[in-house]
C-alpha positions in Angstrom: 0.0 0.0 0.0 1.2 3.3 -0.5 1.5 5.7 2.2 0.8 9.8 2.4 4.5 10.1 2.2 4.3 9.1 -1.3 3.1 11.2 -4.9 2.5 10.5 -8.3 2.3 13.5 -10.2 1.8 13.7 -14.3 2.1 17.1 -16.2 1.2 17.7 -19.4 2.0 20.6 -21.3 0.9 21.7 -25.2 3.6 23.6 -26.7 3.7 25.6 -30.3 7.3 24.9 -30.8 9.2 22.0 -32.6 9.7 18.7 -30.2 13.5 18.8 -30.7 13.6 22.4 -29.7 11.4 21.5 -26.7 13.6 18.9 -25.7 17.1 20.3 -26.1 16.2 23.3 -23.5 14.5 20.4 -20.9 18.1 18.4 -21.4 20.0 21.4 -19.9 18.4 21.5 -16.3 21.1 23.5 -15.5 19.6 26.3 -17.1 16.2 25.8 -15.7 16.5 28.5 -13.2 16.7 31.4 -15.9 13.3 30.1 -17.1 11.3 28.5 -14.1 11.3 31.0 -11.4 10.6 28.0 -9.1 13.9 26.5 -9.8 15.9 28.5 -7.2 19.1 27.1 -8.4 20.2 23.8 -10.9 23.9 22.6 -10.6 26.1 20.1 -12.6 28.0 18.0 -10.5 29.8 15.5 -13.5 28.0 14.7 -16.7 25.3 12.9 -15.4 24.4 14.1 -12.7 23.7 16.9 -10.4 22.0 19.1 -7.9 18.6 21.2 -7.3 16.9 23.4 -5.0 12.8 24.0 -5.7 10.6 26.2 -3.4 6.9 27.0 -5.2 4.5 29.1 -3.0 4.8 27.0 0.2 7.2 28.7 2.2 10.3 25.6 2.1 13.0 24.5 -0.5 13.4 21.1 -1.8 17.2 20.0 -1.9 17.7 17.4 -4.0 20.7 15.5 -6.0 19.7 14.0 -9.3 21.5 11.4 -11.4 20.6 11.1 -14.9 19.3 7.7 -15.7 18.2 7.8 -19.4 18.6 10.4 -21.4 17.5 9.6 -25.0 17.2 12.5 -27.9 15.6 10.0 -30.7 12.6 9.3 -28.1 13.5 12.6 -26.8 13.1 10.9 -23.1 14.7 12.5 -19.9 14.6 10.3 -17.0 16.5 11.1 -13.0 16.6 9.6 -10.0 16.8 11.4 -7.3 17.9 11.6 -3.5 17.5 14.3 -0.4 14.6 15.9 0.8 12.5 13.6 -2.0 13.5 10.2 -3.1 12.1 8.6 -6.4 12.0 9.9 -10.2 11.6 12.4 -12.8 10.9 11.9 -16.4 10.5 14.1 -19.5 9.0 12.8 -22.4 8.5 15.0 -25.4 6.1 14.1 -28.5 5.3 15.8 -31.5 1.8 17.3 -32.0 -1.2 16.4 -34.1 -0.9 17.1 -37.4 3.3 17.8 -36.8 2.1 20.8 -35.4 3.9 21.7 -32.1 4.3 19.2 -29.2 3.5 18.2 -26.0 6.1 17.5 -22.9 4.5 15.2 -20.5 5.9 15.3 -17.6 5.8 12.2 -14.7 7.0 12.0 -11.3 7.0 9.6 -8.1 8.3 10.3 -5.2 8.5 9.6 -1.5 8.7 12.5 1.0 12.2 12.6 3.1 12.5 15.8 4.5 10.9 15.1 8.3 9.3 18.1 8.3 7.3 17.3 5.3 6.8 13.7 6.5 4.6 15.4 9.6 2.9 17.7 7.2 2.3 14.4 4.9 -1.4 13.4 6.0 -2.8 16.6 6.9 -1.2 19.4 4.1 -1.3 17.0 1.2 -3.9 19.0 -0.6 -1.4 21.8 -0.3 1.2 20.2 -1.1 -0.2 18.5 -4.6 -1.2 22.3 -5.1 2.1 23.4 -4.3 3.5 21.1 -7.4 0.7 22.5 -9.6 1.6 25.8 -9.3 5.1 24.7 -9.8 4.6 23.4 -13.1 2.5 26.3 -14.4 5.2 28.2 -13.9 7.3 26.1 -15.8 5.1 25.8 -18.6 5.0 30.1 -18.2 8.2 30.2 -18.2 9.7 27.5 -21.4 6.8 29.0 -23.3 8.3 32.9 -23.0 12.1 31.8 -23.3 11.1 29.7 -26.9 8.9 32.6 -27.7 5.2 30.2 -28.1 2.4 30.2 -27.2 0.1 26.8 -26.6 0.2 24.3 -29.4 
């Protein structure tokens, strides 16, 4: 059974840009933070792997180490793992639209809470905290669209 420690998230986002253009940004997470206000900071830390910290509109940052795990520009996939105040995986996958027109990054995630203080909050702020990520990831869809200069696909 899985416990209130533990999230599944999926993201979808409709983009009006080409799917390899899409994908080579999302391949450089160190450069998220110029474009995803919520990424407070990206680091590479070798060629595979490296570290993050993430604060939305609750008022705590995430600190977590990432390790690339698949990273595949023919499927365009992007897939972490990752350790510290989460523990689970990320993945990217980016798909060309209907009709060739634009795309759409889908974007997966499971995870287990780590950080204590979150594991407390776990039961009783999980609607905020499944808000939390929602808000995250509009601001990342905000934030890719205005740096490739698109609007929805």
């Amino acid at each position: 059974m899985v416990g209130w420690h533990h999230y599944r998230f999926r993201s979808s986002w409709t983009l009006a840009a080409p799917p390899d253009a899409v994908y080579a940004v999302l391949e450089r997470a160190e450069e998220y933070p110029a474009w995803w206000p919520q990424v407070r900071a990206a680091e590479a830390e070798g060629e595979f792997s490296g570290s993050l910290r993430v604060r939305s509109f609750l008022p705590y940052d995430l600190l977590l180490a990432a390790r690339a795990t698949r990273r595949d520009p023919v499927a365009r996939v992007l897939e972490i793992a990752m350790t510290g105040d989460l523990q689970g995986w990320a993945r990217w996958t980016v798909r060309a639209g209907a009709r060739g027109e634009g795309c759409r990054a889908l974007f997966e995630q499971e995870v287990e809470l780590c950080k204590p203080f979150l594991r407390r909050l776990g039961l009783p702020c999980r609607p905020f905290l499944v808000l939390n990520h929602a808000l995250m990831m509009r601001g990342g869809q905000r934030g890719l669209r205005a740096l490739l200069g698109v609007g929805p696909g």
